[in-house]
N, CA and C atoms as an extended XYZ file, in Angstrom:
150
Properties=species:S:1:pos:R:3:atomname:S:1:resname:S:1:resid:I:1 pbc="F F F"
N       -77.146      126.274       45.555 N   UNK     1
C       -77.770      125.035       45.962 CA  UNK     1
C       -77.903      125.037       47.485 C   UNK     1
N       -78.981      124.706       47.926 N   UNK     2
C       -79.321      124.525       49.347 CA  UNK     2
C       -78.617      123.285       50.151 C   UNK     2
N       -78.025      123.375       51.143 N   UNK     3
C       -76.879      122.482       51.882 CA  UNK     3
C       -77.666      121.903       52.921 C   UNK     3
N       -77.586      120.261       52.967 N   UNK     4
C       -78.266      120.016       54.406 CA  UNK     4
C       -77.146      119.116       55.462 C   UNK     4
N       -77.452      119.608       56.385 N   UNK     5
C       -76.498      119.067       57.361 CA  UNK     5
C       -76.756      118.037       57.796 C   UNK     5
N       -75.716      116.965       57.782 N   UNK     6
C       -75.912      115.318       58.200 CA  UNK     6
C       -74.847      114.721       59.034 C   UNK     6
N       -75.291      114.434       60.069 N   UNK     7
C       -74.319      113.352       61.262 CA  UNK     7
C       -74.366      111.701       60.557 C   UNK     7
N       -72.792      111.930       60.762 N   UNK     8
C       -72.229      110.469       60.368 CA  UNK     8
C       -71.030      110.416       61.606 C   UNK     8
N       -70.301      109.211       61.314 N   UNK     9
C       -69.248      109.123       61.849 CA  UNK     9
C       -68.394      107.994       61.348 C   UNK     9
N       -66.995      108.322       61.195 N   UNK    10
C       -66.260      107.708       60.224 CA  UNK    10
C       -64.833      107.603       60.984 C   UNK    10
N       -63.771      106.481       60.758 N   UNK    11
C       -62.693      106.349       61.152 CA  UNK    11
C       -62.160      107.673       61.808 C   UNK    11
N       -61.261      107.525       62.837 N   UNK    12
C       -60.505      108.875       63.021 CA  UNK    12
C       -59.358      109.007       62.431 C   UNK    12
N       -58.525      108.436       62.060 N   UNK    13
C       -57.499      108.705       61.161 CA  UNK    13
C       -57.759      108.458       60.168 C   UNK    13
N       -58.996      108.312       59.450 N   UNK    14
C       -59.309      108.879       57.983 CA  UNK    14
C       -59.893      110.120       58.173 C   UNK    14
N       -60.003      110.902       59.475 N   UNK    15
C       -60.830      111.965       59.049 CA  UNK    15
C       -59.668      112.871       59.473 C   UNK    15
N       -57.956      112.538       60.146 N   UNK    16
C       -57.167      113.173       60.234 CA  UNK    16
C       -56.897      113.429       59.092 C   UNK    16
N       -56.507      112.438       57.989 N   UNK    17
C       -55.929      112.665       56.728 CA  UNK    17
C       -56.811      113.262       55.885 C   UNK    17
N       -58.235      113.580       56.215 N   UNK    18
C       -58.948      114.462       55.784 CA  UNK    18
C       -58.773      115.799       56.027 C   UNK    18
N       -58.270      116.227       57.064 N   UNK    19
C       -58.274      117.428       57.781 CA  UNK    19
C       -57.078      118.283       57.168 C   UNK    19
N       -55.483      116.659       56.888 N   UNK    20
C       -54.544      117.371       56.513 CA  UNK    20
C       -54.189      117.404       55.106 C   UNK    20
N       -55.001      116.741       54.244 N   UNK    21
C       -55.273      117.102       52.612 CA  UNK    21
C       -55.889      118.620       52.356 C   UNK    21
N       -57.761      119.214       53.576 N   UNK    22
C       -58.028      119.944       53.066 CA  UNK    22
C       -56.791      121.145       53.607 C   UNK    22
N       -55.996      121.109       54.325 N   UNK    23
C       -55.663      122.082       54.586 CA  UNK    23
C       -54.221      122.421       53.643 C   UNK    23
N       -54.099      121.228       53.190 N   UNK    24
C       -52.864      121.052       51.652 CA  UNK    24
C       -54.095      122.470       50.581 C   UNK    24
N       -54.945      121.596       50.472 N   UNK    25
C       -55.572      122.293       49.513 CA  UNK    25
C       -56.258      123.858       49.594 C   UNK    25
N       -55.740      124.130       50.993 N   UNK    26
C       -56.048      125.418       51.400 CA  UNK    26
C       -58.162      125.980       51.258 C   UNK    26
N       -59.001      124.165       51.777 N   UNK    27
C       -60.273      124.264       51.645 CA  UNK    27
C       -60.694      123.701       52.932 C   UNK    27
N       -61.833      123.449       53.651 N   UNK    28
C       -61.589      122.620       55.036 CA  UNK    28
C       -62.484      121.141       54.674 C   UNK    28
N       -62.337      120.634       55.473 N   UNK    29
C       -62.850      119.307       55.460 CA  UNK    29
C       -64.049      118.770       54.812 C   UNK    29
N       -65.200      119.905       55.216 N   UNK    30
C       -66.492      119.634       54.752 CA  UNK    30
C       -66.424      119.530       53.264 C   UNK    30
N       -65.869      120.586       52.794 N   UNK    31
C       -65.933      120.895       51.402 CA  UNK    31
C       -64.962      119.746       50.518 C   UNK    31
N       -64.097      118.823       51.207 N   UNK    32
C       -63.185      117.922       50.890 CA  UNK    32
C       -63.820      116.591       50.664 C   UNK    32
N       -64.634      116.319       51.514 N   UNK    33
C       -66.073      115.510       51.998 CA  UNK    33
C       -66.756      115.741       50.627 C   UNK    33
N       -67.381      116.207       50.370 N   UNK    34
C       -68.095      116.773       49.523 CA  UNK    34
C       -68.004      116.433       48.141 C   UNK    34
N       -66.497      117.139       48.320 N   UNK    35
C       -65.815      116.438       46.496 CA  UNK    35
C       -65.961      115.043       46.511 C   UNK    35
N       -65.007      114.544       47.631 N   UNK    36
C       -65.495      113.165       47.588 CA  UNK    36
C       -66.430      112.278       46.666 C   UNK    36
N       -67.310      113.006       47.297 N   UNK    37
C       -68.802      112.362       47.465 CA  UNK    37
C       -68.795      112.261       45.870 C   UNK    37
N       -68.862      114.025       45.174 N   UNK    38
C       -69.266      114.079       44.065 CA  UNK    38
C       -68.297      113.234       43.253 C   UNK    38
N       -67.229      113.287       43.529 N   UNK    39
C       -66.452      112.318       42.552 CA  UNK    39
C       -67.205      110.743       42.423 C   UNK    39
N       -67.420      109.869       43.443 N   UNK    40
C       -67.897      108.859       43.765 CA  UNK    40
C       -69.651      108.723       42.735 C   UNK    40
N       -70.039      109.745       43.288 N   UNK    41
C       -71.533      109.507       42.023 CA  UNK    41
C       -71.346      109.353       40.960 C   UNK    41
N       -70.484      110.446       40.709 N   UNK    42
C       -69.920      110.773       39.455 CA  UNK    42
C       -69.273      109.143       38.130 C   UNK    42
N       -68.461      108.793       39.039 N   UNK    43
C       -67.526      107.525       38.652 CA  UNK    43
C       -68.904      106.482       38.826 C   UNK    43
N       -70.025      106.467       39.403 N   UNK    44
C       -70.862      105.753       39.686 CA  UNK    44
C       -71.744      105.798       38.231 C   UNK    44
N       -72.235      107.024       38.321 N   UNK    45
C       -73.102      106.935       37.270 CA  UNK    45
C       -72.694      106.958       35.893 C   UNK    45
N       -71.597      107.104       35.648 N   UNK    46
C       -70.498      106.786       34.165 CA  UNK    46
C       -70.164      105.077       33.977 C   UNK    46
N       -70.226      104.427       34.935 N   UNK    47
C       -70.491      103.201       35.075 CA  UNK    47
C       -71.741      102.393       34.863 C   UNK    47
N       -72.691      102.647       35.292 N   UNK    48
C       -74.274      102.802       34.608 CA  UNK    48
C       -74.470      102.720       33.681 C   UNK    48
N       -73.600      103.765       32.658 N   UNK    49
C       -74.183      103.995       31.971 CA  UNK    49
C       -73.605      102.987       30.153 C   UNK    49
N       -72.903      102.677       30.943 N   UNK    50
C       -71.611      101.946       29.858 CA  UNK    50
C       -72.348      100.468       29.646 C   UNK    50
């Protein structure tokens, strides 16, 4: 899948505890971001659909 790069900006100590989850999870931030995200649609559109 093709990746596009996007400027945001978000709390700084939510993006510390971002930094020190991905590195629990031995993945880095972006990719932590990411899940996020997909979890969130995810739980979104299962809701929709009910």
């Amino acid at each position: 899948m093709a990746r596009k790069n996007i400027n945001t900006t978000i709390d700084e100590d939510l993006y510390k505890e971002i930094r020190m989850l991905a590195l629990q999870k031995g993945i880095n931030a972006n990719d932590l971001i990411e899940e996020g995200m997909k979890y969130i649609l995810e739980r979104e559109s299962k809701k929709n659909k009910s």
